[in-house]
One Martini backbone bead per residue (centre of mass of N, CA, C, O) as a GRO file, in nm:
protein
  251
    1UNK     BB    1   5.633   4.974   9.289
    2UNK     BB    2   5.974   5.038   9.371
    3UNK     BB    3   6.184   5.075   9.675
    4UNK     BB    4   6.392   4.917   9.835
    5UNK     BB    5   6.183   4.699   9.822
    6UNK     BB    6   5.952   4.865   9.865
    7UNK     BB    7   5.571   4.943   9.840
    8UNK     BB    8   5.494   5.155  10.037
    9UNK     BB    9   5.305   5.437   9.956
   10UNK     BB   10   5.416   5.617  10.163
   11UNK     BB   11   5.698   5.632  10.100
   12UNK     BB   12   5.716   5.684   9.811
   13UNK     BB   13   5.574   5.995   9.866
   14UNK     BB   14   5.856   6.048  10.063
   15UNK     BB   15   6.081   5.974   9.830
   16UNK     BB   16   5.895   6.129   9.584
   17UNK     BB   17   5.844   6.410   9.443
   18UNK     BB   18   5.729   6.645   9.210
   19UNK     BB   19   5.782   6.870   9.029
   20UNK     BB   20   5.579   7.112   8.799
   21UNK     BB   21   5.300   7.009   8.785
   22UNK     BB   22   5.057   7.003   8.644
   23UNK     BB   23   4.803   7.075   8.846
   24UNK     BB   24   4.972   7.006   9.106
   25UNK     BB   25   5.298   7.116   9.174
   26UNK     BB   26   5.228   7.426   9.060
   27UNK     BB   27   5.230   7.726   9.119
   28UNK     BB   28   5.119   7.988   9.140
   29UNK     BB   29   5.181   8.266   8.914
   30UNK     BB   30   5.062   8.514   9.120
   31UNK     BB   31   5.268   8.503   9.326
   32UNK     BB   32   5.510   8.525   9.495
   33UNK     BB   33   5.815   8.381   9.563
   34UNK     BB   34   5.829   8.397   9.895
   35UNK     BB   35   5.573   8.243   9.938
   36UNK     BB   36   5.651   7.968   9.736
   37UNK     BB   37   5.888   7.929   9.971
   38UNK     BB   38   5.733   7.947  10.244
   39UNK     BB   39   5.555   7.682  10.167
   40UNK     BB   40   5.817   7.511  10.073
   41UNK     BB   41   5.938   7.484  10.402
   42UNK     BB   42   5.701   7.419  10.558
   43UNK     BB   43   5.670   7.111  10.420
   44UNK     BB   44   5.966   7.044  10.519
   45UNK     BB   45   6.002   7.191  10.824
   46UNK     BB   46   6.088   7.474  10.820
   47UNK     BB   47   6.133   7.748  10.827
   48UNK     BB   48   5.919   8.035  10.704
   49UNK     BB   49   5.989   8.299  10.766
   50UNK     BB   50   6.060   8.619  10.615
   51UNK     BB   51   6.398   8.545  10.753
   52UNK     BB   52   6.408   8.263  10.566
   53UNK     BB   53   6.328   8.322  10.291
   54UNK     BB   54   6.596   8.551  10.279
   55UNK     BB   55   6.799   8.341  10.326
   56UNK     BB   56   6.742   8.141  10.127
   57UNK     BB   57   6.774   8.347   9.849
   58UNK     BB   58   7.062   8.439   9.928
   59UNK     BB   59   7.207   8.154   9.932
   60UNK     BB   60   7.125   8.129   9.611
   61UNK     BB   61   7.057   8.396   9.443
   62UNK     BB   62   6.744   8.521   9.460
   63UNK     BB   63   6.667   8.761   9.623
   64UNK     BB   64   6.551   9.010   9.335
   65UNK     BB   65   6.311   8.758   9.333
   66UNK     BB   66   6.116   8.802   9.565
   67UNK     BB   67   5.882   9.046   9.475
   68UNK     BB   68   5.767   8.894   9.242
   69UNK     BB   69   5.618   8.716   9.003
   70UNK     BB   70   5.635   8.377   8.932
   71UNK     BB   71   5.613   8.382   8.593
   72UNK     BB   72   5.885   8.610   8.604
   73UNK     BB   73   6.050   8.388   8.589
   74UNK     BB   74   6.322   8.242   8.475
   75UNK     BB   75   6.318   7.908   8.326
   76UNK     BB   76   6.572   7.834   8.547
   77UNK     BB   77   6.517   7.935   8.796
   78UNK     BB   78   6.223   7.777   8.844
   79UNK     BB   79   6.385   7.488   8.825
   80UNK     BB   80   6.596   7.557   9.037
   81UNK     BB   81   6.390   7.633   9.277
   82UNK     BB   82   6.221   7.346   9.260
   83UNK     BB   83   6.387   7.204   9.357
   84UNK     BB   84   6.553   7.259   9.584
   85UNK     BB   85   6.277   7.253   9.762
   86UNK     BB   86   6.252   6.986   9.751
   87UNK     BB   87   6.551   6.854   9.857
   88UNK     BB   88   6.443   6.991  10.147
   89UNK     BB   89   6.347   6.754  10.188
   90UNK     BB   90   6.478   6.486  10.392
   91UNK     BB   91   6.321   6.207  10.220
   92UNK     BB   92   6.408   6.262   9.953
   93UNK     BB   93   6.563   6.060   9.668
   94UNK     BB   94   6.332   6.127   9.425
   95UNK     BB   95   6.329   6.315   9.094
   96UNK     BB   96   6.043   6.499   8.894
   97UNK     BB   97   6.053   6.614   8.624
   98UNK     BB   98   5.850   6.816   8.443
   99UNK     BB   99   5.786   6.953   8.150
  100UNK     BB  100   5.970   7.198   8.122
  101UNK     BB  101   5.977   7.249   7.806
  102UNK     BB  102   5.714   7.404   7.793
  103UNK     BB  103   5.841   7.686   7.850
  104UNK     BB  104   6.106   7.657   7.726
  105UNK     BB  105   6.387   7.725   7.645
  106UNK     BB  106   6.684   7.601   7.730
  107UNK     BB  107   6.736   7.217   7.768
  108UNK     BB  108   7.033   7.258   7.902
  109UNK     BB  109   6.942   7.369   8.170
  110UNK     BB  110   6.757   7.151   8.311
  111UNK     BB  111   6.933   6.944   8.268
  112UNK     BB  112   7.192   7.045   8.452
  113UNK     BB  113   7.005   7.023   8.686
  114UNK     BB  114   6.966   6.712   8.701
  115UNK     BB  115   7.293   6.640   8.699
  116UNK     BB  116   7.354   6.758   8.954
  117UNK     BB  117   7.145   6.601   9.158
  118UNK     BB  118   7.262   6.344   9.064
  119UNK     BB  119   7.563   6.466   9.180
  120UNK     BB  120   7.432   6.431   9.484
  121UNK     BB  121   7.261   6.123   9.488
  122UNK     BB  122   7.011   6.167   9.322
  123UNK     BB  123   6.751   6.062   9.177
  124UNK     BB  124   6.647   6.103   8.838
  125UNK     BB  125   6.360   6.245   8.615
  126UNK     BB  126   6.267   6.342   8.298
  127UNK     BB  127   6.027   6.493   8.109
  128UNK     BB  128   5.991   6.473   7.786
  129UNK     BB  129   6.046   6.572   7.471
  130UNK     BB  130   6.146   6.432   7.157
  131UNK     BB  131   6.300   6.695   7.094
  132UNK     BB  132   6.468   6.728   7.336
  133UNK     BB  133   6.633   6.464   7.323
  134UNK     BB  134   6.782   6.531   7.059
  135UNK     BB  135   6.909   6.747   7.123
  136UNK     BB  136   7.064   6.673   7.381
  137UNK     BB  137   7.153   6.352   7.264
  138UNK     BB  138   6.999   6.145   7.450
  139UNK     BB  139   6.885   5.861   7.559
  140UNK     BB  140   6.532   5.749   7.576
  141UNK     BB  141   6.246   5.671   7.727
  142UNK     BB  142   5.925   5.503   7.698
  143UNK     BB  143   5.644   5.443   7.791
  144UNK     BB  144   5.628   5.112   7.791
  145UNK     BB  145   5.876   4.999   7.735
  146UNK     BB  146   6.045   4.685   7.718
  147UNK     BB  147   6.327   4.838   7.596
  148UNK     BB  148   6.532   5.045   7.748
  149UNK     BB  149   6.781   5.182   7.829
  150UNK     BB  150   7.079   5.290   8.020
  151UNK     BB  151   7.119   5.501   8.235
  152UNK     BB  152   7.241   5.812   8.299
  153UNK     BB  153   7.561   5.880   8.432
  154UNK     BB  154   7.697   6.068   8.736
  155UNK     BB  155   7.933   6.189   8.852
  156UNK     BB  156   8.008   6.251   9.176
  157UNK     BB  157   8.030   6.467   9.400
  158UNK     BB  158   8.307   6.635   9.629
  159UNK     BB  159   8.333   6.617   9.891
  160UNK     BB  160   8.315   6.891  10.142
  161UNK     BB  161   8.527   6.952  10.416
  162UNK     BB  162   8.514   7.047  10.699
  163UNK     BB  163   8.560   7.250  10.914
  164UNK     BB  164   8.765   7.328  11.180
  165UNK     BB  165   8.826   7.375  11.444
  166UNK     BB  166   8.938   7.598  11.685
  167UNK     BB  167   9.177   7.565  11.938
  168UNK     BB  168   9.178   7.660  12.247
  169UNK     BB  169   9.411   7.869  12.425
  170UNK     BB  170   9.562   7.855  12.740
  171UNK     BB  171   9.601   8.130  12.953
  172UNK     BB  172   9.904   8.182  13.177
  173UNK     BB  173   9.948   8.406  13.413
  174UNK     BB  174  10.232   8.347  13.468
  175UNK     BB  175  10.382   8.323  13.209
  176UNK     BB  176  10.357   8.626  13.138
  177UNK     BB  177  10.602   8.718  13.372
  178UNK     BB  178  10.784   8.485  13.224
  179UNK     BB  179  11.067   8.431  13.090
  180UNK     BB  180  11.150   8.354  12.760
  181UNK     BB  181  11.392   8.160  12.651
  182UNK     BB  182  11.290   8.088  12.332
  183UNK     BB  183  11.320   8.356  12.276
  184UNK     BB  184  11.390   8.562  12.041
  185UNK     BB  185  11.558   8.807  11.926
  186UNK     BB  186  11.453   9.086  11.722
  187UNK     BB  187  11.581   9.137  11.492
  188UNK     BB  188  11.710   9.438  11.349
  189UNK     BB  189  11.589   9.673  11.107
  190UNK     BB  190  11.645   9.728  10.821
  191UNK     BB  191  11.842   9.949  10.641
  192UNK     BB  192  11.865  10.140  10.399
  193UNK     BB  193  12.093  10.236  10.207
  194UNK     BB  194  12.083  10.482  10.201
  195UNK     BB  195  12.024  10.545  10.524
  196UNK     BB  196  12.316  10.499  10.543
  197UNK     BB  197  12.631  10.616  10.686
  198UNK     BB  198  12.900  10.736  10.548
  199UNK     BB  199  13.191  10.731  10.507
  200UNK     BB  200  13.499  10.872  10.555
  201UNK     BB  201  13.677  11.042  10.322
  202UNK     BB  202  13.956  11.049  10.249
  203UNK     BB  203  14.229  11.285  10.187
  204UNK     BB  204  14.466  11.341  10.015
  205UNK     BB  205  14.762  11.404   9.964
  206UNK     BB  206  14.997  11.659   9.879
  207UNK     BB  207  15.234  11.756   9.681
  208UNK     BB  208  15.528  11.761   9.703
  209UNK     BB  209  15.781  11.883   9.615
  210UNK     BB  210  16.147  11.832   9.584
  211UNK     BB  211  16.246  12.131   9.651
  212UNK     BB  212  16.057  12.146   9.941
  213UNK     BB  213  16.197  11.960  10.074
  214UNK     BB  214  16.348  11.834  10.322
  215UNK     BB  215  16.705  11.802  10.394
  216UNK     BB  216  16.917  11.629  10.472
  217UNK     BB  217  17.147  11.601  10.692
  218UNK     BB  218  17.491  11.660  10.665
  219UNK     BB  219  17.776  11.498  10.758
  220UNK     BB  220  18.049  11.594  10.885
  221UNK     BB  221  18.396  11.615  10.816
  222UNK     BB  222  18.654  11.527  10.964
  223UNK     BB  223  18.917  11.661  11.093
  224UNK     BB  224  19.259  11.704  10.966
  225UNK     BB  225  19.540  11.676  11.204
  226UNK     BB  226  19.815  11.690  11.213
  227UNK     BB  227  20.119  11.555  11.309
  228UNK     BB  228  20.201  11.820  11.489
  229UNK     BB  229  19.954  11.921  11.591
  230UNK     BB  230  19.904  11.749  11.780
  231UNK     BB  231  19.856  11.681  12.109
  232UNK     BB  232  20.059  11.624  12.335
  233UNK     BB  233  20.094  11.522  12.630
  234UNK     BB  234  20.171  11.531  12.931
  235UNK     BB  235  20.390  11.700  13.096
  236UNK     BB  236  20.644  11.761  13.311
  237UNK     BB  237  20.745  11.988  13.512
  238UNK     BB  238  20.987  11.968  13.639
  239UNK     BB  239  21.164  11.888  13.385
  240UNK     BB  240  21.098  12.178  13.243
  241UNK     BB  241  21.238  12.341  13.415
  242UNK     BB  242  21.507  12.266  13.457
  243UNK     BB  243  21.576  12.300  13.166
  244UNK     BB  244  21.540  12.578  13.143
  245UNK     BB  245  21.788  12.655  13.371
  246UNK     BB  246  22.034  12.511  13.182
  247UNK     BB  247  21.984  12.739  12.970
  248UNK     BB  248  22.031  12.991  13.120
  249UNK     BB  249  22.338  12.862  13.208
  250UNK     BB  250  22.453  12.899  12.965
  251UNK     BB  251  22.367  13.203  12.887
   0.00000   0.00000   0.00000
């Protein structure tokens, strides 16, 4: 057998997985979940401590089952547990899912789990029964076929993009006493219409009378004097004395 053209036995067993083969990499059913992960991170070389066991349960979402035993995973949950378990190994590159089927549920589970795995870029291998994978419905290889199908591909998942960090911005001492002339002021705000103060509203001026009106001035007519009334102009005293005296002496 080969791996990237290797054929050293060590590199195979570091590269190369099986996942809960019977009687081999098995856990016992009788342990709690907890121990089970605790002794499978310790293999991986992490961390293994209690609050590390409950770190990783955590992030899976498996947390409920920290203190079950074993056996009374769903059997989902089992087969999902124990290949994440494995994959957490550093140089993994190849999972050999074990006869999950034996186990019973449905075949779609752990199908699922394998094509996960795949679209990660682990190549997976998946043994089962001849009616899982009717069931399945996907070509099956034999064990020592000379014309074998050709293996199932599943598009790689969408790698996710890391966060970028945030930029520290230098906070300038001066500055902050110093006025801003870039900054606008803040309109004021906006008053709501109801709370607007109405205009005065003018009163109509009341309707005079016709009657009531005060009526205009009317000019009088220039009065017409006679023309004997007329005031004639100065007389001359002197002539007018003579004349008297010249009709005394007539008289």
């Amino acid at each position: 057998m080969k791996l990237d053209g290797q054929t050293d036995g060590g590199v195979l067993r570091r590269r190369v997985a099986v996942v809960d083969a019977p009687g081999i990499t098995e856990p016992d059913d009788a342990l709690p979940v907890k121990s089970v992960v605790g002794e499978e991170l310790a293999i991986a070389g992490r961390k293994a401590g209690s609050k590390a066991v409950q770190a990783w349960l955590q992030a899976h979402g498996w947390h409920e089952y920290a203190d079950k035993r074993f056996e009374h995973l769903p059997i989902a949950v089992r087969t999902k547990l124990l290949a994440e378990l494995t994959v957490a190994r550093p140089e993994v590159k190849i999972v050999i899912l074990t006869m999950p089927d034996r186990l019973g549920g449905d075949p779609h589970e752990w199908y699922g789990v394998g094509r996960d795995l795949a679209s990660r870029g682990y190549g997976v291998i998946i043994t089962c029964a001849d009616a899982s994978a009717r069931l399945l419905g996907v070509p099956a290889a034999q064990l020592g076929s000379v014309d074998p199908p050709e293996p199932v591909k599943v598009a790689s998942a969408a790698p996710v993009e890391p966060v970028k960090p945030i930029e520290e911005t230098k906070v300038d001492p001066i500055a902050e006493t110093r006025p801003d002339v870039l900054v606008k002021e803040k309109p004021a705000p906006a008053v709501p219409a109801e709370a607007k103060k109405p205009e005065p509203i003018e009163k109509p001026k009341p309707d005079v009378p016709a009657e009531a009106k005060k009526a205009e001035p009317i000019e009088k007519p220039e009065t017409v004097v006679p023309a004997e009334a007329k005031k004639t102009g100065p007389v001359d005293e002197k002539k007018t004395a003579g004349q008297s005296d010249e009709k005394k002496a007539e008289a």
